[in-house]
C-alpha positions as CSV (number, residue, x, y, z in Angstrom):
1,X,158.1,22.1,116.2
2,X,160.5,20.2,118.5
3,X,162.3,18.5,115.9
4,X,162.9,22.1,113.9
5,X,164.1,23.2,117.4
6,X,166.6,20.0,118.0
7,X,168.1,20.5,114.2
8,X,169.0,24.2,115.0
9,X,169.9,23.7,118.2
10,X,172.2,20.7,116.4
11,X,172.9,22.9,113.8
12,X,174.2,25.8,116.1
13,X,176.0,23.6,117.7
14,X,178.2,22.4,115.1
15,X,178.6,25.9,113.5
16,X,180.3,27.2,116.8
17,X,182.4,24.3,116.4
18,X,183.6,25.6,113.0
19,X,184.2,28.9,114.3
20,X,181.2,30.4,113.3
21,X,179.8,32.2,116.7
22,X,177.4,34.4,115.1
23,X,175.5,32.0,112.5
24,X,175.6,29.2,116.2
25,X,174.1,31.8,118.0
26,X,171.4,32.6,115.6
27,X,170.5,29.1,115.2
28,X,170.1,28.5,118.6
29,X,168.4,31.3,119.8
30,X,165.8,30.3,117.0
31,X,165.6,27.0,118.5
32,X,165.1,28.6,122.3
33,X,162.4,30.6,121.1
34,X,160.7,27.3,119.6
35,X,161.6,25.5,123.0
36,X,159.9,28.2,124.8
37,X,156.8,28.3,123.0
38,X,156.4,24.3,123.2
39,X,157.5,24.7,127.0
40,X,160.4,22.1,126.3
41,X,162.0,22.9,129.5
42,X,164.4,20.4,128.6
43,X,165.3,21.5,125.1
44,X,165.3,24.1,127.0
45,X,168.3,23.6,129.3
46,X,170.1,21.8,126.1
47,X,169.8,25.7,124.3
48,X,171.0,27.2,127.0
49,X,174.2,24.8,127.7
50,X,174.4,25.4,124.1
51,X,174.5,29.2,124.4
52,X,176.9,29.1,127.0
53,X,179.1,27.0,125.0
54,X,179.0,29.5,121.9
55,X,179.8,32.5,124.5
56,X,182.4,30.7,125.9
57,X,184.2,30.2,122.7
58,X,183.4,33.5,122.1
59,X,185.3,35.2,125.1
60,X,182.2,36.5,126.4
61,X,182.8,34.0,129.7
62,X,180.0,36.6,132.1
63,X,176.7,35.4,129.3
64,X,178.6,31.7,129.7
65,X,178.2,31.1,133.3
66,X,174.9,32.9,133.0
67,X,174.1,30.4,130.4
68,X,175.4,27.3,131.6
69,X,174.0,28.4,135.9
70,X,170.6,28.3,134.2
71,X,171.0,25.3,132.2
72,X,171.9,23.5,134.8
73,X,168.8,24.6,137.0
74,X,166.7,23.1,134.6
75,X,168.9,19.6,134.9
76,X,168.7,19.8,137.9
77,X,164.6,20.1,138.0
78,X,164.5,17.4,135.8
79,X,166.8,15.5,137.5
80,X,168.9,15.0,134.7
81,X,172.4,14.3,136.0
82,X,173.6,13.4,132.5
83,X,173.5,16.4,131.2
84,X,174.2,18.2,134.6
85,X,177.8,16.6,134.2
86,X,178.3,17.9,130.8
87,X,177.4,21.2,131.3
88,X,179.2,21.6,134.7
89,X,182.4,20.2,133.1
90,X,182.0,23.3,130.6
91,X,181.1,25.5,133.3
92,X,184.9,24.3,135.2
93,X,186.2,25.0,131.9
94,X,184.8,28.2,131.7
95,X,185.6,29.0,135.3
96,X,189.3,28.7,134.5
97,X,189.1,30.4,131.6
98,X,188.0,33.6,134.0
99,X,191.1,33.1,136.4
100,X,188.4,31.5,138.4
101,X,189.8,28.4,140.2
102,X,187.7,28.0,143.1
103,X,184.5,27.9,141.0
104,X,186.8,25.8,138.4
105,X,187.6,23.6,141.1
106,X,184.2,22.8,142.3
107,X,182.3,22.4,138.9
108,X,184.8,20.3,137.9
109,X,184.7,17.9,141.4
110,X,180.7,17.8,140.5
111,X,181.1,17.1,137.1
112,X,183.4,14.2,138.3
113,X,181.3,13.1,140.8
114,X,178.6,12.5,137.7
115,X,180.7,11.0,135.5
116,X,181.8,8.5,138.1
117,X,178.0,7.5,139.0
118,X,177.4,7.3,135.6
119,X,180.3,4.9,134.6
120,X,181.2,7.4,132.2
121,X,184.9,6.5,132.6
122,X,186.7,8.6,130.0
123,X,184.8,11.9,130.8
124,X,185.7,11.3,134.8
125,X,189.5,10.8,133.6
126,X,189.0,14.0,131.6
127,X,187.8,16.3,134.7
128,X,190.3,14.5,136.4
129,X,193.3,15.6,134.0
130,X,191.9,19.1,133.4
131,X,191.6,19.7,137.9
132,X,195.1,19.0,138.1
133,X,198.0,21.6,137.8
134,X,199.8,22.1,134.7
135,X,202.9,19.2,134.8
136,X,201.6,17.8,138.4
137,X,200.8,13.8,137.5
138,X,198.4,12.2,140.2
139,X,197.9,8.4,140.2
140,X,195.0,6.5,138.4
141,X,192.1,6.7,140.6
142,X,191.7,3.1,142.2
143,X,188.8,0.9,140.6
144,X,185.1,1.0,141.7
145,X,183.8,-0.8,144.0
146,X,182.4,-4.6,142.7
147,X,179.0,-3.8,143.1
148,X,179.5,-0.5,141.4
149,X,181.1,-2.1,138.5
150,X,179.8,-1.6,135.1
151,X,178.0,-5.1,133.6
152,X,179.4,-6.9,130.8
């Protein structure tokens, strides 16, 4: 049952990509229902960071917070800050989207926080890019640490 889920959930996600919202939402509400009745809290969390993605795109920006706040309560339970980075990096996005800097401002600060601890170098660069003001160029952000560097 949770692969079925995954594949509509992946499948949802790629249609709302191409533009189409309806067939994305479909397919992933199928996939939440399936989630739901395996208690997949972390499927879950990925369906619901999916729905607020497809909302999002949308212009339904109310159901994508609502989406994306309860995805991110599930992360958070499961202490996954991978995906708690990803989906408050939307969030920002869809924040800003509302003429909502403040809450823009802090998602995307948390999300940025994540990517750094992560080593996730080109996401962090990306928050960074989209918390600054239109033209406004701020240096590079000075290296880590040497015990924080990443292995090679």
């Amino acid at each position: 049952m949770w692969k079925l889920a995954r594949a509509l959930n992946q499948l949802g996600w790629s249609l709302a990509q191409l533009g189409d919202l309806e067939g994305a939402r479909q397919h992933c509400e199928a996939a939440a229902s399936l989630f739901r009745r395996a208690d997949d809290r972390h499927g879950q969390a990925n369906i619901l960071d999916s729905l607020g993605y497809i909302a999002h795109l949308d212009g339904r920006y109310g159901p994508s917070i609502d989406h994306y706040e309860q995805a991110l309560a599930l992360f958070r339970a499961l202490g996954d800050e991978y995906h708690q980075a990803d989906t408050l990096a939307r969030m920002a996005r869809t924040h800003a989207a509302r003429g909502h800097a403040e809450p823009a401002a802090t998602a995307r600060r948390q999300a940025w926080s994540l990517y750094r601890s992560q080593h996730r170098d080109s996401e962090a660069q990306q928050a960074r890019r989209e918390a600054e003001p239109a033209g406004h160029v701020q240096p590079a952000p000075s290296p880590l640490p040497q015990d924080h560097a990443r292995p090679y």
